[in-house]
C-alpha positions as CSV (number, residue, x, y, z in Angstrom):
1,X,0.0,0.0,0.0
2,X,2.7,2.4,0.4
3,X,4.7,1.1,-2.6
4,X,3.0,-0.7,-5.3
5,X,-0.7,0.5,-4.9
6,X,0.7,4.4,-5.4
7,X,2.5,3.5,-8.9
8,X,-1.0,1.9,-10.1
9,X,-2.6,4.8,-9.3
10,X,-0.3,6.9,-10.6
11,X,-0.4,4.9,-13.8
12,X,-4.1,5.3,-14.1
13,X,-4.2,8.6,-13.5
14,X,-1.4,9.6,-15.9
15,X,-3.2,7.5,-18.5
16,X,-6.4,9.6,-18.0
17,X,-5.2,12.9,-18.2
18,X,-1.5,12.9,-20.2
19,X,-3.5,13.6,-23.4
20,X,-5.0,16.7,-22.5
21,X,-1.5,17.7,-20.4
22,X,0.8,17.0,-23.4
23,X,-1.4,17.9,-26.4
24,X,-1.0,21.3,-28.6
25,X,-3.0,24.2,-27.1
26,X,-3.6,27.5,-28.4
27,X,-1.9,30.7,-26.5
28,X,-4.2,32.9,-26.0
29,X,-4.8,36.3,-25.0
30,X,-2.7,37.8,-28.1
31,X,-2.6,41.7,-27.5
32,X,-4.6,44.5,-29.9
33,X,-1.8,45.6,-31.9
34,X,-1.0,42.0,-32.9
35,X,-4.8,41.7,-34.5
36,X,-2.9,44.6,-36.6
37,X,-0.6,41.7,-38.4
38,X,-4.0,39.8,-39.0
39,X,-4.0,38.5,-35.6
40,X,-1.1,35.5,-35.7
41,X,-1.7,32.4,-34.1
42,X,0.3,31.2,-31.5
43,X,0.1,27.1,-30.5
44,X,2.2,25.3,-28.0
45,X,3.2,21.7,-28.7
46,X,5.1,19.8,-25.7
47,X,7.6,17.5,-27.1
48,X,10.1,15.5,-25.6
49,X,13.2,16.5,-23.8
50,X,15.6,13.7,-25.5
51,X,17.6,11.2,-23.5
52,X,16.8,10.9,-19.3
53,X,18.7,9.4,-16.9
54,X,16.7,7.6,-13.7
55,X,19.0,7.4,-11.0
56,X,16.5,5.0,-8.4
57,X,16.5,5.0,-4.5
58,X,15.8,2.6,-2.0
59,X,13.6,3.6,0.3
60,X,10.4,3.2,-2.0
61,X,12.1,1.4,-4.7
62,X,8.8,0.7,-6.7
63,X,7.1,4.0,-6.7
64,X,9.2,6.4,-6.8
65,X,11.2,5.2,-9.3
66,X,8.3,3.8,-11.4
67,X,6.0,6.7,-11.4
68,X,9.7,8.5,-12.5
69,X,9.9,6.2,-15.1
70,X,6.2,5.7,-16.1
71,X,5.8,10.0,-16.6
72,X,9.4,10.2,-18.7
73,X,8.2,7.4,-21.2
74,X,4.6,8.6,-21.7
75,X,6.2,12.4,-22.5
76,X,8.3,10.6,-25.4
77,X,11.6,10.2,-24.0
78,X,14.5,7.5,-24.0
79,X,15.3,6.6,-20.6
80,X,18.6,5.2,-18.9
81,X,17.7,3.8,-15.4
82,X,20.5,3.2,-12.8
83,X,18.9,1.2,-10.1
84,X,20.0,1.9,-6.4
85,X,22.7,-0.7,-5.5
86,X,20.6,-0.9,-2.2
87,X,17.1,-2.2,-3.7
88,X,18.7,-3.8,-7.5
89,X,16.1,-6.8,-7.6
90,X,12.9,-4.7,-7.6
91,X,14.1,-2.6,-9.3
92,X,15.4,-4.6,-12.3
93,X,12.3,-6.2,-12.2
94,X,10.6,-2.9,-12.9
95,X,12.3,-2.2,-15.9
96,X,12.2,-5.6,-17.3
97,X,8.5,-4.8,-16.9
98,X,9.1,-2.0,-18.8
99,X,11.0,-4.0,-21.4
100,X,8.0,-6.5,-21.9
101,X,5.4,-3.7,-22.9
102,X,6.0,-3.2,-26.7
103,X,7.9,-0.3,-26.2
104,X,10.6,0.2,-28.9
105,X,13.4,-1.1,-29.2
106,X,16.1,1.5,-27.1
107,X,13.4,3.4,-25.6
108,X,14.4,1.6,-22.1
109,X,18.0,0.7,-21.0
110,X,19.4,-0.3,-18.0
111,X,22.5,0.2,-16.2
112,X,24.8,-1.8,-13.5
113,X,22.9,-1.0,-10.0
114,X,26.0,0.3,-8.7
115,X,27.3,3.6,-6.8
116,X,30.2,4.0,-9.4
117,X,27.7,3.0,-12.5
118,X,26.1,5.9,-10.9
119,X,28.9,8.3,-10.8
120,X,30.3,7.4,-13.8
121,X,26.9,7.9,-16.0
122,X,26.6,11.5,-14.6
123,X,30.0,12.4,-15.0
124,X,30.9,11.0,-18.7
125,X,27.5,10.6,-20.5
126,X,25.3,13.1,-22.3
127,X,21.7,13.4,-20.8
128,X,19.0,15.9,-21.8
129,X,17.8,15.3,-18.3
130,X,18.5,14.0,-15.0
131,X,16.5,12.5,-12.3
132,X,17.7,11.7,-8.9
133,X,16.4,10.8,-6.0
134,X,18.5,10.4,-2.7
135,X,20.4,11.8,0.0
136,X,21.6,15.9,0.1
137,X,25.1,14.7,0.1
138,X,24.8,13.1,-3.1
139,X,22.5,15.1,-4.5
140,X,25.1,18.0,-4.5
141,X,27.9,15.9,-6.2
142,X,25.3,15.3,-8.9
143,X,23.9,18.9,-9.3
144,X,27.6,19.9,-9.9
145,X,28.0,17.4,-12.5
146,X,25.0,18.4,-14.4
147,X,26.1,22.0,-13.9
148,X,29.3,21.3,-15.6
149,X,27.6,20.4,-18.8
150,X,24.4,22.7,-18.2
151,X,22.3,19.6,-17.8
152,X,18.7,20.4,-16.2
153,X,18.3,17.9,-12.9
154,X,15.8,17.3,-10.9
155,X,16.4,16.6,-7.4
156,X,14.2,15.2,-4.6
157,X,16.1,15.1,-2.0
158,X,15.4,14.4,2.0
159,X,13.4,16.6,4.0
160,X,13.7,17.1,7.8
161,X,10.1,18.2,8.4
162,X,8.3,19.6,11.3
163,X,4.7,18.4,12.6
164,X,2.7,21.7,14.2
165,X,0.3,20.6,16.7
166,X,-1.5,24.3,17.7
167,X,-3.3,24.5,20.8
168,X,-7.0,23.8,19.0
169,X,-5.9,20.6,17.9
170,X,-7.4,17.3,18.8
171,X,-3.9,15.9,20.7
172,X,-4.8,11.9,20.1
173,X,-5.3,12.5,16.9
174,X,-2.3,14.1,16.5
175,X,-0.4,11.6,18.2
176,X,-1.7,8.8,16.6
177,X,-1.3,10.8,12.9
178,X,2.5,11.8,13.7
179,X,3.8,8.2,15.4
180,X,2.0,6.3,12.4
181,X,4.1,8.8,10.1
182,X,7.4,8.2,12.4
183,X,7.3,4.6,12.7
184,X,6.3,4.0,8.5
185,X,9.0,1.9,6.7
186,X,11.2,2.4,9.7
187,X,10.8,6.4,9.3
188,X,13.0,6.1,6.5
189,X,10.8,8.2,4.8
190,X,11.4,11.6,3.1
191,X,8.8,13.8,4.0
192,X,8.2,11.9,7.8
193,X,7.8,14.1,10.3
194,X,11.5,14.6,12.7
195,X,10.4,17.1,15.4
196,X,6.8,17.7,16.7
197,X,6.2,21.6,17.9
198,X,3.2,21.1,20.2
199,X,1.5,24.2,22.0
200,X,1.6,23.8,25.7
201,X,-2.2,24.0,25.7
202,X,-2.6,20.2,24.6
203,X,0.9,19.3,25.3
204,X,-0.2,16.6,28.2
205,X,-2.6,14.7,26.6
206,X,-0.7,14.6,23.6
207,X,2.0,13.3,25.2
208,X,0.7,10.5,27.3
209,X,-1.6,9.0,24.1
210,X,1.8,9.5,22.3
211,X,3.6,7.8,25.6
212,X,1.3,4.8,25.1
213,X,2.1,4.1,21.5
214,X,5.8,4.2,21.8
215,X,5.4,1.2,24.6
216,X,4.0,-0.8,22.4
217,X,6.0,-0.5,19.6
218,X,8.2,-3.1,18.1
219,X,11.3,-2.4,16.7
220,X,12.2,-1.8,13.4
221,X,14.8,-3.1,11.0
222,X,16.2,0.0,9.6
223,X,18.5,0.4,5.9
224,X,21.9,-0.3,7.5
225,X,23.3,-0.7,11.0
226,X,24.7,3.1,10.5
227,X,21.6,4.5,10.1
228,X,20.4,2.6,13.2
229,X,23.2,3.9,15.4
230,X,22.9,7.4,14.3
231,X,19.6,8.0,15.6
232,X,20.2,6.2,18.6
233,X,23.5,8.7,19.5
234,X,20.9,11.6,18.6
235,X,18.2,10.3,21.1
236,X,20.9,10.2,23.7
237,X,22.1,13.1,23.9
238,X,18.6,14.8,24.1
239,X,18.0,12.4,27.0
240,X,21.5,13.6,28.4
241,X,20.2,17.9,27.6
242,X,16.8,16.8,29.8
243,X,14.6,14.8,27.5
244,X,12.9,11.9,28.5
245,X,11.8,8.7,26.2
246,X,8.3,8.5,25.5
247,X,8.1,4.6,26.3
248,X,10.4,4.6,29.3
249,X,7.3,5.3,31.8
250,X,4.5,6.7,32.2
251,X,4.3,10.6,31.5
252,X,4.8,13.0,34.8
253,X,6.8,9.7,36.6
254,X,10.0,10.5,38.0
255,X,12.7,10.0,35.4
256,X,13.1,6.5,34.5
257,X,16.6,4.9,35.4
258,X,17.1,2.2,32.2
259,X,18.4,3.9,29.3
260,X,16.9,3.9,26.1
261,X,18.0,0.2,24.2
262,X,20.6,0.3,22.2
263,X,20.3,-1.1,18.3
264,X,20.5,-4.4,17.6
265,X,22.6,-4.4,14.5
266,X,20.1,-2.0,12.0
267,X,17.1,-3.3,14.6
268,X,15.8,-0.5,16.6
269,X,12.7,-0.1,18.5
270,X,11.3,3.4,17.2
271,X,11.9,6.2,20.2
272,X,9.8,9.8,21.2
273,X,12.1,12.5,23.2
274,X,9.1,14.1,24.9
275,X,10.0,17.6,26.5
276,X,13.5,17.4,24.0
277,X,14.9,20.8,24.7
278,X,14.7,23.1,21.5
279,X,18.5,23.1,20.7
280,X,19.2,19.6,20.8
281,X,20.9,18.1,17.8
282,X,18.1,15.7,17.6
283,X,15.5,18.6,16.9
284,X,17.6,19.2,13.6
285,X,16.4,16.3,12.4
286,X,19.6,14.8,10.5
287,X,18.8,11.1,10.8
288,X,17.0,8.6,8.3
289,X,15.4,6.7,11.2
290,X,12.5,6.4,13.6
291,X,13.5,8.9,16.0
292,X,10.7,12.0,16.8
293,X,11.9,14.7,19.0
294,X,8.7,16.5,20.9
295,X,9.4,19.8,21.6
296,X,6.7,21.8,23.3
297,X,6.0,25.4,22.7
298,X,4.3,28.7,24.4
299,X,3.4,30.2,21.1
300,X,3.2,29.6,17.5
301,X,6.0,31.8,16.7
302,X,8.4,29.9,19.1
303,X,7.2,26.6,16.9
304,X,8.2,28.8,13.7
305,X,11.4,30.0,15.1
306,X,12.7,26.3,16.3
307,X,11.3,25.1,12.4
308,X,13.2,27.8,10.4
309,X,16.5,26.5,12.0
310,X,16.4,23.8,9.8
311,X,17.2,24.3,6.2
312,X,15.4,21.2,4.8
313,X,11.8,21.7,4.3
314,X,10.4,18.9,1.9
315,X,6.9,18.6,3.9
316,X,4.8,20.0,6.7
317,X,2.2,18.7,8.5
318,X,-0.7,20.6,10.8
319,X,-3.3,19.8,13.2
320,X,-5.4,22.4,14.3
321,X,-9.5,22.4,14.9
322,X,-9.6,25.8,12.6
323,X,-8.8,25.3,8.9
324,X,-8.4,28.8,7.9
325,X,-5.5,28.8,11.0
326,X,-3.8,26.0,8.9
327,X,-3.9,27.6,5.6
328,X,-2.5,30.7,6.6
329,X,0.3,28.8,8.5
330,X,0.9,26.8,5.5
331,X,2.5,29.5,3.2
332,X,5.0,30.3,6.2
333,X,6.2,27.2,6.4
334,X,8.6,27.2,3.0
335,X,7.5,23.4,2.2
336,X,5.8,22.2,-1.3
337,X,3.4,19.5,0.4
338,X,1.2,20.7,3.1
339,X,-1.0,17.9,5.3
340,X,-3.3,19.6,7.6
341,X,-4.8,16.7,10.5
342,X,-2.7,13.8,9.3
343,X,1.1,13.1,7.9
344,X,2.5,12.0,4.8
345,X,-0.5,9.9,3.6
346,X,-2.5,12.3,1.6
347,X,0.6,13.0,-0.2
348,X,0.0,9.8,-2.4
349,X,-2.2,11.6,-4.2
350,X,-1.1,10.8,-7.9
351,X,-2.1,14.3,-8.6
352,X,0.5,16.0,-5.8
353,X,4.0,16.8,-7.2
354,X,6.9,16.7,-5.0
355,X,9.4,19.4,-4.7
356,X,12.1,20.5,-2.6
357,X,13.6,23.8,-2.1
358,X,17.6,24.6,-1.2
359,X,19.0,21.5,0.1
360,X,15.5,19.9,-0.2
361,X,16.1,19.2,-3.8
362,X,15.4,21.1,-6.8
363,X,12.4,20.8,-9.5
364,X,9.2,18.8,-9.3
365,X,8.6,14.8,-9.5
366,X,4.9,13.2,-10.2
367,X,1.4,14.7,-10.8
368,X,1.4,18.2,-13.5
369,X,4.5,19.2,-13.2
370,X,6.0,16.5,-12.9
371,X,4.9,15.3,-16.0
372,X,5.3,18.5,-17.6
373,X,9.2,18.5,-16.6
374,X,9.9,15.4,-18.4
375,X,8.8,18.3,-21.8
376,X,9.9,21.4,-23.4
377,X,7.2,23.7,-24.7
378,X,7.9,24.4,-28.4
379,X,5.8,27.9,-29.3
380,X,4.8,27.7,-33.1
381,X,3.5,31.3,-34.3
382,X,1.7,31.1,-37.5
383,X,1.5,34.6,-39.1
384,X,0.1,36.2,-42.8
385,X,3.5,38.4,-43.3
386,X,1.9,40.8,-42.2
387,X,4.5,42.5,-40.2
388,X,6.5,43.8,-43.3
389,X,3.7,46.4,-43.6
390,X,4.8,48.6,-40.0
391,X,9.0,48.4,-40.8
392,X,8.6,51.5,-42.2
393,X,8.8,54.4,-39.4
394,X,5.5,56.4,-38.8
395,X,5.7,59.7,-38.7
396,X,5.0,62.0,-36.1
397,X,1.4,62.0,-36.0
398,X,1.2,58.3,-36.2
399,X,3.9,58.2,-33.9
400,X,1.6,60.5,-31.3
401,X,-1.9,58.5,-32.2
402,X,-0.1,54.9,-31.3
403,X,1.1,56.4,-28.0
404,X,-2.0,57.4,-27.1
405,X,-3.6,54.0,-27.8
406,X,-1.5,52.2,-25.8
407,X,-1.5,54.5,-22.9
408,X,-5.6,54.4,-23.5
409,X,-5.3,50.4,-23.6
410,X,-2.6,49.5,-20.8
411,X,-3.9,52.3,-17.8
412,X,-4.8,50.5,-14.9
């Protein structure tokens, strides 16, 4: 459901609607002076940007990378897909997929599913345009690469998002939304939520339904041991700056003595720093891991201030009892996808593109613009030669009637 069933839908809803997306369309709105010239037409025509390169990741293997590859083949492109050396069987399977549909022959090729394959493919081949999907780190090395032979890129890269829980909010709700979020595919997902800003007004009740689920909460088997110990040293030392773990005991107990458990190889049981002071590294939200830190908050522009100190904003997510309080919170918040009373879910809307901004990525995946992206617009203007008849200079009184027309036709 998180993986395969968003790719189908994606699938059906690029086949319903790429016709009318891709197909030539007349520009409008053609000024007065142009109906001069016999009014020339203007059409745009989408066509194809050339040659694409896929590079996959592994944290949804299947859909991102097949809704990528799905949108640059129904635009018209020839697509090179690199597989993630982390998730190589599904996705090999996905192209061969791919391979198997009548498309023709060298429309689809694939690559080794390895990290050099990947370097090497950016760094020495042409592309008209290249996707990638993946960490910040990597995501730089390939933007410079593409920079250095003026290459477009798209880039969705990780987010490190905050969940706002204002003080009208319904706090199990909240709770129950943001854990679900934290604890999906070991929170080794994108736009999950890594700090929750919750207004003092609702703070204990969110806390304790949030205290509840962490208890009873397995552990997870996360990517790679790494990523498993570097959320654990993260939840530490918030424990060690005051913060308590959500599952140790009940909320309002005295501060439990057993310290939080430490991973078993990449298994991990997911953890909540409840009252995690604002300035704790874990608040910044640089792990790929279920790890949330609750930080709670007198006023919403405290929440705002301990959000904009992290430069990464992919998502956001809001719970408040007054929708109007969420939509004018949501242009504040510097993040593409907005979810206002749940996380992450909604955004598998095959209509929702995806977008980062500064270290978030660059460009838009899935949905319109996606789609659109994997184009150029071509503008074909279709005229009667008409404009040979005003090269020759007016003079002075047509010089004095045109100004007045446009200054009659353009005042505001």
């Amino acid at each position: 459901m998180t993986d395969v069933a968003p790719l189908l839908a994606a699938c059906r809803w690029t086949r319903r609607r790429a016709a009318r997306l891709l197909g030539e369309r007349r520009v409008g709105g053609s000024p007065w002076w142009m109906g001069l010239l016999r009014g020339p037409m203007v059409v745009e025509r989408r066509v194809p940007i050339g040659r694409v390169l896929l590079i996959g990741v592994w944290n949804y293997p299947v859909q991102i990378l097949g809704i990528q590859l799905v949108q640059a083949l129904v635009a018209g492109n020839r697509v090179v897909v690199k597989p993630s050396e982390r998730s190589p069987k599904s996705q090999e399977l996905l192209v061969q997929l791919a391979l198997e549909a009548a498309l023709p022959e060298g429309t689809v090729s694939l690559a080794p599913a390895t990290r050099e394959e990947g370097e090497r493919l950016v760094r020495d081949k042409r592309f008209d345009h290249i996707v990638f999907t993946g960490s910040t780190k990597t995501g730089e090395a390939v933007a410079a690469a593409a920079a250095a032979r003026f290459t477009p890129a798209t880039l969705e890269l990780s987010g490190r998002d905050s969940a706002f829980v204002l003080d009208d909010a319904d706090p199990v709700l909240a709770a129950e939304s943001i854990w679900a979020a934290v604890c999906m595919n070991a929170g080794q997902t994108c736009m999950g939520p890594r700090r929750a800003l919750v207004h003092s007004a609702v703070y204990k009740p969110f806390v304790e339904r949030l205290s509840r689920l962490a208890r009873r909460t397995p552990a997870r088997q996360l990517i790679d041991e790494q990523a498993a110990a570097n959320a654990y040293e993260l939840v530490v030392k918030a424990l060690e700056m005051g913060g308590r773990d959500a599952a140790a005991e009940p909320y309002g107990s005295p501060a439990p003595s057993e310290p939080v458990p430490r991973p078993i190889g990449r298994l991990w049981r997911p953890t909540a720093v409840i009252d995690c002071p604002g300035m704790a590294t874990l608040v910044e939200g640089r792990h790929f891991g279920p790890a949330l830190a609750v930080v709670r908050v007198e006023r919403m522009e405290d929440a705002l201030e301990v959000h904009e100190r992290c430069d990464q904003h992919l998502s956001a997510s809001i719970f408040t009892g007054t929708p109007s309080r969420a939509r004018r919170l949501a242009v504040l918040l510097g993040a593409t996808v907005i979810t206002v009373n749940d996380c992450v879910a909604p955004s598998a809307h095959p209509g929702v593109s995806i977008g980062g901004r500064g270290e978030s990525g660059l460009g838009l995946s899935r949905g319109e613009e996606g789609l659109l992206s994997m184009t150029r617009p071509v503008y074909i203007t279709e005229s009667r030669g008409q404009v040979r008849k005003i090269l020759k200079e007016p003079g002075r009184p047509g010089v004095s009637m045109l100004a007045k027309m446009v200054s009659w036709s353009y005042r505001w």
